[in-house]
Wavefront OBJ file of the C-alpha trace (Angstrom):
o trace
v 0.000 0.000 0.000
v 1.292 3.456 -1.298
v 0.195 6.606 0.423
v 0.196 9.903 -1.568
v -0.129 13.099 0.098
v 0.348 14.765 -3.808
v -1.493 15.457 -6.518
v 0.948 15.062 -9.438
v 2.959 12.232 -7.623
v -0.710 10.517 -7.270
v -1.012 11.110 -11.162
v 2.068 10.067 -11.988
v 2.147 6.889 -10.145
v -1.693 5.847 -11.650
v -0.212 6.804 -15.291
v 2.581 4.373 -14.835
v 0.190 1.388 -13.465
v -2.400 1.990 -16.235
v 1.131 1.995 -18.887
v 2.667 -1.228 -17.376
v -0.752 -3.041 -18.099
v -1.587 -1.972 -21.230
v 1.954 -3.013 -21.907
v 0.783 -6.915 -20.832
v -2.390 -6.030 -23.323
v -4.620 -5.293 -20.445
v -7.117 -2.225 -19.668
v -6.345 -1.794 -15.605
v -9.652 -1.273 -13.555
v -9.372 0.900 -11.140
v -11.890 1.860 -8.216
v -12.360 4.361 -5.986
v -13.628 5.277 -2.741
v -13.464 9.071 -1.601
v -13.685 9.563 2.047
v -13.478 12.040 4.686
v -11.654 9.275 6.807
v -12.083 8.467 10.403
v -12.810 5.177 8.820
v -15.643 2.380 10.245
v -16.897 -1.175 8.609
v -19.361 1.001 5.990
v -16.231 2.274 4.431
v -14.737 -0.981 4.830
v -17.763 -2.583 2.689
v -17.108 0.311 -0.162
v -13.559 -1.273 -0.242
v -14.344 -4.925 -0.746
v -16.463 -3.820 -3.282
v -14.087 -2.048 -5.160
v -11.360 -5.022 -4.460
v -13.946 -7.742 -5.890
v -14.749 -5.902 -9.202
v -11.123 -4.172 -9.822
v -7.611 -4.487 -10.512
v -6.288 -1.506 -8.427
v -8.197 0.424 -5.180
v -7.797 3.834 -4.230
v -8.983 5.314 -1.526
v -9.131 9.203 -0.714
v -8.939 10.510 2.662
v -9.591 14.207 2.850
v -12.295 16.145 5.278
v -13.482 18.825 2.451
v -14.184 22.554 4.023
v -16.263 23.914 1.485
v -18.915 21.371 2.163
v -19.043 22.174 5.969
v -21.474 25.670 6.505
v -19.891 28.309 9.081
v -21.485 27.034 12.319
v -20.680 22.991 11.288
v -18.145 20.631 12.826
v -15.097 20.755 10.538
v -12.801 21.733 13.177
v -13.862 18.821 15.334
v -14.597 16.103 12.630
v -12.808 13.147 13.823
v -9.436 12.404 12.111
v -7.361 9.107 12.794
v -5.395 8.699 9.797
v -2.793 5.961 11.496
v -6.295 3.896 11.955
v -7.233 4.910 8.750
v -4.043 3.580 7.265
v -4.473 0.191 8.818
v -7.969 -0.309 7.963
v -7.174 0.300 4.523
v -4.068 -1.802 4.660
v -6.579 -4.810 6.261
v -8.927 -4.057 3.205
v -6.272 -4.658 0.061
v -6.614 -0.964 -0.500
v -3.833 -0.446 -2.919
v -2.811 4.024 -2.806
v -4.141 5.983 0.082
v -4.481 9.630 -1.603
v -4.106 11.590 1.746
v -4.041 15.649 0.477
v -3.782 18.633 2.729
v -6.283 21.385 2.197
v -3.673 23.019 0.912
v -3.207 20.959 -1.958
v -6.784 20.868 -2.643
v -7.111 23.804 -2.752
v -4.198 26.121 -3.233
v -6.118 29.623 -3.944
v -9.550 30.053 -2.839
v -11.701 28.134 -5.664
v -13.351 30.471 -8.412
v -15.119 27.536 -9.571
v -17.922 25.373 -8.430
v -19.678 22.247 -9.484
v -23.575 22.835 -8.864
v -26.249 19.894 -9.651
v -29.836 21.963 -9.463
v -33.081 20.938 -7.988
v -31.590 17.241 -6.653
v -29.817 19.707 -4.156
v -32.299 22.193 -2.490
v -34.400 19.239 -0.727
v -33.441 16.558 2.288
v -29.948 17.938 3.499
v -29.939 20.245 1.099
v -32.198 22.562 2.766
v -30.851 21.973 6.073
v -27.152 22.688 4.555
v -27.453 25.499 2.205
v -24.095 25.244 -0.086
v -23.054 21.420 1.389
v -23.964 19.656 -1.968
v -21.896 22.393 -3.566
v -18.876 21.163 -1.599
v -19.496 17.815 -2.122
v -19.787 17.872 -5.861
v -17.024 20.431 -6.127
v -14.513 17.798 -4.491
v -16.090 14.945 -5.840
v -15.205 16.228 -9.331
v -12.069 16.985 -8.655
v -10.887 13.536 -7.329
v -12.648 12.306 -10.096
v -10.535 13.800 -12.355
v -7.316 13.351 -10.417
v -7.471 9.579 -10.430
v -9.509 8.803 -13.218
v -11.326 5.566 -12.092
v -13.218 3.128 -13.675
v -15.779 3.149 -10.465
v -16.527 4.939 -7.739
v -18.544 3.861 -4.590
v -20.603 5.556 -2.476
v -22.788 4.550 0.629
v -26.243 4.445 0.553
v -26.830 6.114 3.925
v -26.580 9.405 2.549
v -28.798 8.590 -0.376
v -29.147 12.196 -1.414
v -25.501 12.507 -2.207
v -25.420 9.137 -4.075
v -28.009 10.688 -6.490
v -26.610 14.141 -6.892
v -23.045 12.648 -7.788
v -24.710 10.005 -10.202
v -26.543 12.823 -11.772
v -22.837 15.115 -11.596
v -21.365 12.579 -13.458
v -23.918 11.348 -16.068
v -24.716 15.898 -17.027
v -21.199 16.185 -17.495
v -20.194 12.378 -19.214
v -17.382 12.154 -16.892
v -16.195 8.202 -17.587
v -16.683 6.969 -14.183
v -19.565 4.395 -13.012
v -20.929 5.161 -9.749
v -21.690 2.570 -7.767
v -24.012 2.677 -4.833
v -23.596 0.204 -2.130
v -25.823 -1.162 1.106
v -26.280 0.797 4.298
v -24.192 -1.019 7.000
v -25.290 -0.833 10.637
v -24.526 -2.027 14.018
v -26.158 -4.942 15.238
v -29.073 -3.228 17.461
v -30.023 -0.988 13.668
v -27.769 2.058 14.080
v -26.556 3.305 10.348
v -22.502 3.273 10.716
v -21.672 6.600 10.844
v -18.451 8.767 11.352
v -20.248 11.417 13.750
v -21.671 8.504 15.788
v -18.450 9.043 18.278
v -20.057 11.941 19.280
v -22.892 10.470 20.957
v -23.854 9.892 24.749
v -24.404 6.899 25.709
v -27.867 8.051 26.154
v -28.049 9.508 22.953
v -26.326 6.100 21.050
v -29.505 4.714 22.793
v -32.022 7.240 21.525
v -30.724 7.437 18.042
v -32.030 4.361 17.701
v -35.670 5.224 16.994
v -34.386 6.202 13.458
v -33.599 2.832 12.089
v -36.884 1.672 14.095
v -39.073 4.002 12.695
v -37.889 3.371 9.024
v -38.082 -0.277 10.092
v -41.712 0.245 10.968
v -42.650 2.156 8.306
v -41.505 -0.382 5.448
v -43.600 -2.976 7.645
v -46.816 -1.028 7.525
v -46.197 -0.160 3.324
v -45.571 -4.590 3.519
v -48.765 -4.736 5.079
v -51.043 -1.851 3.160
v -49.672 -0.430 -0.543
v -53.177 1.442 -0.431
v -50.984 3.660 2.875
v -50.448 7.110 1.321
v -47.288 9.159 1.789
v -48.904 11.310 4.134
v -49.649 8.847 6.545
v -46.169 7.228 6.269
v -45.121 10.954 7.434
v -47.066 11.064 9.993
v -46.320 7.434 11.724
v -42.816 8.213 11.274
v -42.716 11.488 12.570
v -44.838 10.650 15.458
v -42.314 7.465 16.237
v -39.448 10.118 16.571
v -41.195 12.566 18.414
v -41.855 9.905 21.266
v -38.106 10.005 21.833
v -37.124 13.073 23.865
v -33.799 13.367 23.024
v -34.683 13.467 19.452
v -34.652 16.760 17.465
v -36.072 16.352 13.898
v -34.550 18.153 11.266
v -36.823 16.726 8.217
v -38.980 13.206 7.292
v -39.014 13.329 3.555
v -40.595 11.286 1.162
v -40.196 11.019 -2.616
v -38.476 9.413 -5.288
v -35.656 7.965 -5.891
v -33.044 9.342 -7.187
v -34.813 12.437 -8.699
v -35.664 13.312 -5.002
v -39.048 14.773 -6.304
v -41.593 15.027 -3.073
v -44.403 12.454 -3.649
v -47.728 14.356 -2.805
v -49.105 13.489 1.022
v -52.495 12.198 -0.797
v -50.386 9.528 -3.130
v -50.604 6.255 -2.257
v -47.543 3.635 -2.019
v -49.115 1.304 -4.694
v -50.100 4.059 -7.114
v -46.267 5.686 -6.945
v -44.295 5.015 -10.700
v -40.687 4.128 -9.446
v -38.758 3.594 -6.305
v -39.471 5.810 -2.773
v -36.654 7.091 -0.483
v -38.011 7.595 2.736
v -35.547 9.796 4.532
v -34.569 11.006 7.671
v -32.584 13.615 9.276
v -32.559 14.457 13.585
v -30.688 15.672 15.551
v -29.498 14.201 19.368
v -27.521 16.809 21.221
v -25.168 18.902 18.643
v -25.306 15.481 16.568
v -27.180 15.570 13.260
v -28.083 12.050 12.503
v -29.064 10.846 8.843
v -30.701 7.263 7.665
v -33.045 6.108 5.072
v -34.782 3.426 3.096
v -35.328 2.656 -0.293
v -38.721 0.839 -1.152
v -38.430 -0.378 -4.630
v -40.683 -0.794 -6.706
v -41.851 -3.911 -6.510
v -42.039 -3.913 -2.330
v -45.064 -2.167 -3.242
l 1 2 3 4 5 6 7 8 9 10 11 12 13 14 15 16 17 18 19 20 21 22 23 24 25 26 27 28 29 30 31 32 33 34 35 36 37 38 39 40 41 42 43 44 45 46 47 48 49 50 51 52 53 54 55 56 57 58 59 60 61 62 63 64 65 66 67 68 69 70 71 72 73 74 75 76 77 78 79 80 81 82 83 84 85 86 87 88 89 90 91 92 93 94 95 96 97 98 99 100 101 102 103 104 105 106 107 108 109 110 111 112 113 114 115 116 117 118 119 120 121 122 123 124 125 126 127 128 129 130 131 132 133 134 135 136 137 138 139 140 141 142 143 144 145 146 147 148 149 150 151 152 153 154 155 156 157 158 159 160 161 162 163 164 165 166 167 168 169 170 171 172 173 174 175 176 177 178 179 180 181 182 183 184 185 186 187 188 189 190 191 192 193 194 195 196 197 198 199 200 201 202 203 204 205 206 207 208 209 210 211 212 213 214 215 216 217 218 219 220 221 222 223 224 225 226 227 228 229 230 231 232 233 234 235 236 237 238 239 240 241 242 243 244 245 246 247 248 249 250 251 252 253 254 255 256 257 258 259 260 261 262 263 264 265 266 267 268 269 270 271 272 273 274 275 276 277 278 279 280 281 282 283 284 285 286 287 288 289 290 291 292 293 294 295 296 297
């Protein structure tokens, strides 16, 4: 395993893998997995996947500023690159691209990836300017290491769709591959910004993967439920949790995000639902979701 902290040493060493196997008459699949480190068994399942389906894994480490808003938690988003390092090292990662912000982003940036409407719902509303951030950097590690594929957790489901739709309005040559949430044992979605929890609050957050849980049960049980009412039970689930702050219960399509009217029932919608979730425990802000395709319903 090769760690780069460079952009033009990264380049350079990808150029000379991709030459030495066209050399042997091969095309060399590579596959990708951006990160903002602190790394947990969800990022671990992004890197099997990219070690079963390619010839050469890199994974990016970098917490991105321009995606955190003034009053977010950049300055305390946890960083552990040495257990970074040997989770990747565990995981056949192959080059660790671990930049400064410096090297990112050398003069303040003049320019700025923007994917419209996908962005102003869900998080995006919350997080005015995040998805710019996010698709900013995205693009730009895209085009440093040129992949074949690049993964992406489910969990933030929003993000998976507005980097899919990124790359497919600009034909960038990159698949994007979404992969599983992973979770803990009692439901929890893995998450980064789960250290910062209480143990009271670790206990409360649970209610989110319960009341998705639930939800998915009743639509099992009654396609005829309308998206209103799958609102409501879910929102009243939360709300029995004191500790629980919520931010927004949204649901619509997937992945054009579009709202599906409260009066719409589950059996009548054309395509697959997100139901989504955003609350907040403390200072925590705690995301997780579902996916109903189509033929749950």
């Amino acid at each position: 395993m090769i760690v780069f902290t460079e952009i033009a040493a990264l380049k350079a060493h990808l150029r000379t893998e991709r030459f030495a196997a066209a050399h042997e008459g091969k095309v060399l699949q590579v596959g990708f997995v951006p990160t903002m480190g602190y790394l947990h068994e969800g990022h671990a399942s992004l890197l099997r996947y990219a070690r079963k389906n390619n010839d050469l894994v890199v994974l990016s480490i970098f917490v991105n500023p321009i995606q955190f808003g003034p009053n977010e938690d950049f300055d305390r988003y946890p960083r552990d690159p040495d257990k970074d390092k040997h989770l990747a090292e565990r995981e056949g990662v192959d080059v660790i691209f671990l930049p400064s912000v410096e090297e990112m982003y050398p003069q303040p940036t003049k320019t700025i990836v923007r994917v419209e409407e996908l962005t102003e719902r869900l998080c995006g509303a919350a997080r005015p300017g995040h998805f710019d951030g996010v698709t900013t950097v995205v693009s730009k590690l895209l085009h440093i290491v040129s992949p074949n594929r690049a993964y992406f957790g489910q969990k933030d489901a929003q993000q998976a769709a507005v980097v899919a739709q990124m790359v497919n309005d600009l034909n960038m040559d990159v698949e994007i591959v979404p992969c599983p949430i992973v979770r803990e044992e009692d439901g929890l979605a893995l998450s980064s910004r789960n250290v910062y929890l209480e143990p009271e609050q670790r206990q409360a957050a649970l209610v989110l993967s319960r009341s998705l849980r639930d939800a998915e049960q009743t639509v099992r049980e009654n396609d005829q439920i309308t998206a209103g009412e799958i609102f409501r039970q879910i929102t009243r689930s939360i709300a029995l949790e004191p500790a629980a702050q919520i931010d927004y219960v949204e649901i619509s399509y997937f992945p054009s995000l579009i709202a599906l009217p409260d009066s719409m029932s589950v059996k009548d919608a054309e395509g697959d639902i997100l139901i989504a979730v955003a609350v907040k425990f403390g200072a925590t802000r705690l995301i997780d979701n579902i996916i109903l395709a189509k033929e749950v319903s």
